[in-house]
C-alpha positions as CSV (number, residue, x, y, z in Angstrom):
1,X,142.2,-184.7,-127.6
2,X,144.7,-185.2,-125.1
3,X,143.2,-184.0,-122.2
4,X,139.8,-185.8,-121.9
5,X,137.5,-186.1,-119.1
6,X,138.0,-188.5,-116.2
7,X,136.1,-191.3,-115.3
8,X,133.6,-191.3,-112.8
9,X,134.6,-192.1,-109.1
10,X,133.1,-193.0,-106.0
11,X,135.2,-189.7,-104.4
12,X,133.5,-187.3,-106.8
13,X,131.9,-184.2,-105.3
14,X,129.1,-183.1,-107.4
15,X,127.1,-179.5,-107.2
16,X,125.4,-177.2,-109.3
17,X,126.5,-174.0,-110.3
18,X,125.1,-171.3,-111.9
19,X,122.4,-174.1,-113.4
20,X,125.9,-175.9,-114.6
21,X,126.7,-179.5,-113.1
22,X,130.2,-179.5,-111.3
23,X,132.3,-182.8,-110.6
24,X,135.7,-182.4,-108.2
25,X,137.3,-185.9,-109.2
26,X,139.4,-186.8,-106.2
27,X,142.9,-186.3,-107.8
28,X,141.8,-182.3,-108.0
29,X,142.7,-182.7,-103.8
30,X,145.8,-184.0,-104.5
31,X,147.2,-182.0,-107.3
32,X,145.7,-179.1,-105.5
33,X,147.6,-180.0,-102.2
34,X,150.9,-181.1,-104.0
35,X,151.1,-177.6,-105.7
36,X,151.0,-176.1,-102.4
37,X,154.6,-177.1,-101.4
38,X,154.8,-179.9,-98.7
39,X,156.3,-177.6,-96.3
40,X,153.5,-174.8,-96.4
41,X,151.7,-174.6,-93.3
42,X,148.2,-176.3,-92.8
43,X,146.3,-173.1,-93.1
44,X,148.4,-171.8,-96.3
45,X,147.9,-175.4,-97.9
46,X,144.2,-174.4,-97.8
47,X,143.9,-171.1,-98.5
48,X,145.5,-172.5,-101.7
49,X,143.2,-175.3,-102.2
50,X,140.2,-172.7,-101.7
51,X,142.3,-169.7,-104.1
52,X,142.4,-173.0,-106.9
53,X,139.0,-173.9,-106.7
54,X,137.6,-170.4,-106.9
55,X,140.1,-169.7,-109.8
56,X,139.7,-172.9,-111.9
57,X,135.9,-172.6,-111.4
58,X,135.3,-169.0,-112.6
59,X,137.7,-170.3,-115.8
60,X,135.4,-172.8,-116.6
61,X,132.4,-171.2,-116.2
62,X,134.0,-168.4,-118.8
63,X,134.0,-171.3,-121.3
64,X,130.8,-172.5,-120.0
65,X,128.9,-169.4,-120.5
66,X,130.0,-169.0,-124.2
67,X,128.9,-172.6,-125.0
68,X,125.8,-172.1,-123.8
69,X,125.3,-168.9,-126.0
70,X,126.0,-171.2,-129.3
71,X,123.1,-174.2,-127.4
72,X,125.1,-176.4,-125.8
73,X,124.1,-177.2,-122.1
74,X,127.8,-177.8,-120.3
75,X,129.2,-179.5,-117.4
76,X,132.5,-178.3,-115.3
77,X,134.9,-180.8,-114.4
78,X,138.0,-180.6,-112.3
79,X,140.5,-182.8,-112.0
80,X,144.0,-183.5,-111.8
81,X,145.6,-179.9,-112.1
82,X,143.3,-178.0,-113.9
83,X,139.3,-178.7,-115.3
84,X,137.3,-179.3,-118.3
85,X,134.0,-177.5,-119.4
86,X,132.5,-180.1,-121.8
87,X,130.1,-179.3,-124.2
88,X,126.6,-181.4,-124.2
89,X,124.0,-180.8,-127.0
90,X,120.9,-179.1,-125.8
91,X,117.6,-179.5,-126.0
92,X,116.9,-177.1,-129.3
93,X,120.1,-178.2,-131.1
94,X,123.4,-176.8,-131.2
95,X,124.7,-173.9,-134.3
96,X,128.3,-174.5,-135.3
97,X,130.6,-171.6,-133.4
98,X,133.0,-171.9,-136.4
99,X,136.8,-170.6,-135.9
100,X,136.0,-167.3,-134.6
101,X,133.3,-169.0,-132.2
102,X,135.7,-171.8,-130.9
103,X,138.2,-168.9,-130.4
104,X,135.7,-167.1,-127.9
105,X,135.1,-170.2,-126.3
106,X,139.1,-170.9,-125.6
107,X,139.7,-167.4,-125.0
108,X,136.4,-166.8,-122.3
109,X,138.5,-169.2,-120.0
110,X,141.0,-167.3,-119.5
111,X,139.7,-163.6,-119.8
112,X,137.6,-164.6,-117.2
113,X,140.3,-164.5,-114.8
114,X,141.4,-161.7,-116.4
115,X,138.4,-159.5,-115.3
116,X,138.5,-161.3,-111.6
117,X,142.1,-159.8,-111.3
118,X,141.1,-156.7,-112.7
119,X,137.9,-156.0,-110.4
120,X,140.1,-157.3,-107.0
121,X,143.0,-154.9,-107.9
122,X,141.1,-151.4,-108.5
123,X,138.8,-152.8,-105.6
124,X,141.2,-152.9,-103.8
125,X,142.9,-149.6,-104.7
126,X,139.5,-148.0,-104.1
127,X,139.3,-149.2,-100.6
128,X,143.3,-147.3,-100.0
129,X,145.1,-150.7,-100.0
130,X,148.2,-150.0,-101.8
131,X,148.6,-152.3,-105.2
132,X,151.9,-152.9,-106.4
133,X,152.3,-154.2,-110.0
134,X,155.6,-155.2,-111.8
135,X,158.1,-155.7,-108.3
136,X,160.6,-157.0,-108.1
137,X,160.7,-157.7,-111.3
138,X,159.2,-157.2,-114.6
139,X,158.3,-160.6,-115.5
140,X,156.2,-160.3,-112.2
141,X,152.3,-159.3,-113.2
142,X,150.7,-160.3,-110.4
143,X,149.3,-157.8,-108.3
144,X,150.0,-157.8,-104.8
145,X,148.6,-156.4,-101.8
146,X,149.0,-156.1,-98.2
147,X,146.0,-155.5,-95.6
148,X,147.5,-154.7,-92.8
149,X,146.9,-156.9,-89.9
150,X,145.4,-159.7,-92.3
151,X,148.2,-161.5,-93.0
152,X,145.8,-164.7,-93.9
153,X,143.2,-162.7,-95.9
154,X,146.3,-161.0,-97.7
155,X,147.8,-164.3,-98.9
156,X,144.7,-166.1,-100.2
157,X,144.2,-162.7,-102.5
158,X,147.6,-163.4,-103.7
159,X,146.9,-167.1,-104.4
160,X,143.8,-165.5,-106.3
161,X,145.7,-163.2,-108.5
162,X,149.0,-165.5,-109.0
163,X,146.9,-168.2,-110.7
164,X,144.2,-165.9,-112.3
165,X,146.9,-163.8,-114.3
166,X,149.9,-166.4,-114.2
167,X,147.8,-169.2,-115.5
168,X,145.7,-166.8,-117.6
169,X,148.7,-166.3,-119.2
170,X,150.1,-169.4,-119.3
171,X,147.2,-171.0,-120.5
172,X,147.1,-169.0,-123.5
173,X,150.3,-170.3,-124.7
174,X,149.7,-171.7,-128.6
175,X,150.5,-175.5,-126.8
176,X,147.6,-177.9,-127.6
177,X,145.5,-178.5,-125.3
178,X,145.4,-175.2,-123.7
179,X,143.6,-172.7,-124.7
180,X,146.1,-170.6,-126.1
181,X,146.7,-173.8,-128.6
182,X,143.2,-174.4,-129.2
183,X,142.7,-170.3,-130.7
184,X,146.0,-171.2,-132.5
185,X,144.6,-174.2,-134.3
186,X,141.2,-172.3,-135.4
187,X,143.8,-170.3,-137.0
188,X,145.0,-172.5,-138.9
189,X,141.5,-173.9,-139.8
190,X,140.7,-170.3,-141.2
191,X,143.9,-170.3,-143.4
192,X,144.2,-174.3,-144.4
193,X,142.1,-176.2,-143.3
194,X,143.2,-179.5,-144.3
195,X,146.5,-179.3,-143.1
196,X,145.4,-177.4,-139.6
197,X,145.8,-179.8,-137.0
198,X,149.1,-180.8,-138.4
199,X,150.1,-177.6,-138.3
200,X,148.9,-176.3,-134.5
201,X,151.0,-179.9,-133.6
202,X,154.1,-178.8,-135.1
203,X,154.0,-175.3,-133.1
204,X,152.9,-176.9,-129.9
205,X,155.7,-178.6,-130.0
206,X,158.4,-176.1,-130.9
207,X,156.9,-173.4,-127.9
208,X,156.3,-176.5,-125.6
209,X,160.4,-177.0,-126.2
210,X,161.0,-173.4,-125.6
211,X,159.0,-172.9,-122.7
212,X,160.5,-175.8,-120.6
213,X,163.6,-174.4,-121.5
214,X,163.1,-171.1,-120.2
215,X,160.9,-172.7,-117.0
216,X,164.0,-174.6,-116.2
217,X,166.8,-172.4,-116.9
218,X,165.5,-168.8,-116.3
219,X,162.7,-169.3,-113.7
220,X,164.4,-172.3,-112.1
221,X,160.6,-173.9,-111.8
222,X,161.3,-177.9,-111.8
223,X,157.3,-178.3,-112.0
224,X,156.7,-176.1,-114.8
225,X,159.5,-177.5,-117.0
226,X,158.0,-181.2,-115.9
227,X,154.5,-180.1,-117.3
228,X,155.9,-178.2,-120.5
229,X,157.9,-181.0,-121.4
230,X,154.5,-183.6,-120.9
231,X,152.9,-181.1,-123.0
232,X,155.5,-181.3,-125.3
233,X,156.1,-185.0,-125.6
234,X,152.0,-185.6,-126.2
235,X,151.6,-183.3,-129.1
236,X,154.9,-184.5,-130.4
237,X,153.3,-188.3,-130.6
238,X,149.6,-187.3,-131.9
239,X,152.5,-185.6,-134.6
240,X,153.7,-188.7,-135.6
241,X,150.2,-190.7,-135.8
242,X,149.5,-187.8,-138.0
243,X,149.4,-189.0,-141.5
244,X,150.8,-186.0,-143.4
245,X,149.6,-186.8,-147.1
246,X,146.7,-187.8,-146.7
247,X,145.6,-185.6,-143.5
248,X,143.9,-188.0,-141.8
249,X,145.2,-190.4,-138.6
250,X,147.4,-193.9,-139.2
């Protein structure tokens, strides 16, 4: 793995949800509050914060709830820029979810967010707030709305559908760790699995390349390139511990 779980910390924030144990390791704050943009106004810094936690949660519990289907009994984490549902064995054992299991667990994250988006947008087009969809451009999926005279309560629902379709997407890039690499490498395990994670490592790297290219060049995101090019440069090094003939580690 190259994203594992944190550490304990005196700063944790611990709460139940759903019957699942949450952590907020203290460096969530800070990732949270440096992805705002320094010069955002208090109140937009936390409408962020809030939009993240809400987001980040709900994709976690997606994972969460799927685990628990096959017997495991998880806990949410979230740190750093993003979380971590991890898997604990309950108390009647655990079945194997296999490929197509472990694919439903990666891809219940995301699709999670998915449905959030989907139920705010017609919600909101049911309550005669006009939706728009694809402005100004096309690469722009987010749907945004305006409610008049709510200029506050307008902005956190964008926050909310930026990073639940955005990062939806993103996430399901075929990049270890993210989910999108995770499904990618339990397709590999269907067609060879010997040589899978060797594989899912050697296309991680080649889309984590292309992506920080195009973050860099064509959306002129300096934080997006950073992160591509960190997911890039981890894969690339599990790569070469990867012992090729033999398909085990050195």
């Amino acid at each position: 793995m190259i994203l594992a779980e944190p550490p304990p910390s005196q700063g944790d924030l611990h709460f139940s949800l759903l019957g699942f144990p949450v952590r907020i390791h203290p460096m969530f704050w800070l990732s949270a509050i440096l992805l705002s943009g320094l010069d955002s106004k208090p109140i937009v810094v936390i409408l962020w914060v809030a939009a993240m936690i809400l987001c980040i949660l709900l994709h976690e519990l997606g994972h969460a709830v799927v685990m628990q289907v096959y017997g495991y009994c998880p806990s949410i984490v979230l740190y750093s820029f993003g979380g971590l549902a991890i898997p604990h064995p309950g108390r009647n054992g655990v079945r194997r979810p296999g490929p197509w299991g472990d694919m439903l667990i990666a891809f219940a994250g995301p699709a999670s967010g998915f449905l959030l988006a989907a139920v705010l947008t017609l919600g909101l087009h049911y309550l005669g707030y006009p939706v728009t969809i694809f402005e100004p451009t096309w690469r722009d999926v987010v749907p945004h709305v305006v409610i008049p005279e709510q200029l506050y309560l307008s902005i956190f629902l964008y926050f909310v559908l930026e990073i639940s379709v955005m990062w939806g997407l993103l996430n399901l890039l075929p990049i270890y760790p993210l989910d999108g690499g995770q499904i990618a490498q339990q397709i590999f395990v269907m067609n060879n699995p010997r040589d899978a994670l060797r594989q899912s490592l050697i296309l991680s790297v080649i889309v984590g390349v292309m992506m920080a290219v195009i973050a860099f060049v064509q959306w002129q995101n300096f934080f997006l390139a950073v992160l591509f090019l960190w997911l890039t440069y981890s894969n690339y090094t599990a790569l070469q511990s990867y012992h090729g003939g033999s398909g085990g580690w050195r």
